[in-house]
C-alpha positions, 0 to 999 in steps of 0.5 A: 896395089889396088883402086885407090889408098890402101895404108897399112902398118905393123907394130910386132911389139905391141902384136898389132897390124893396122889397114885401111881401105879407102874409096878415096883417089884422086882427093886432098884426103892424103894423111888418112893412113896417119891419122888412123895410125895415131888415132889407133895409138891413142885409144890404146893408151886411154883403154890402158889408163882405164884398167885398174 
């Protein structure tokens, strides 16, 4: 582990691997890694309702 939040995850279905680095210690900052994950899910979903 590194200096600071280091979040990552892996979704082996949807062939997807999310990281984040972040320059945050030490900060009120702590829910970053989810709201990434959530935000990631969620322009998944709009780029697939946008194909025909």
């Amino acid at each position: 582990m590194g200096w600071g939040v280091q979040p990552y995850w892996a979704d082996p279905m949807e062939g997807l691997i999310g990281q984040i680095y972040t320059n945050l210690y030490n900060t009120r900052q702590r829910d970053l890694g989810a709201r990434f994950l959530v935000l990631t899910y969620a322009a998944l979903e709009v780029t697939a309702a946008d194909i025909p």
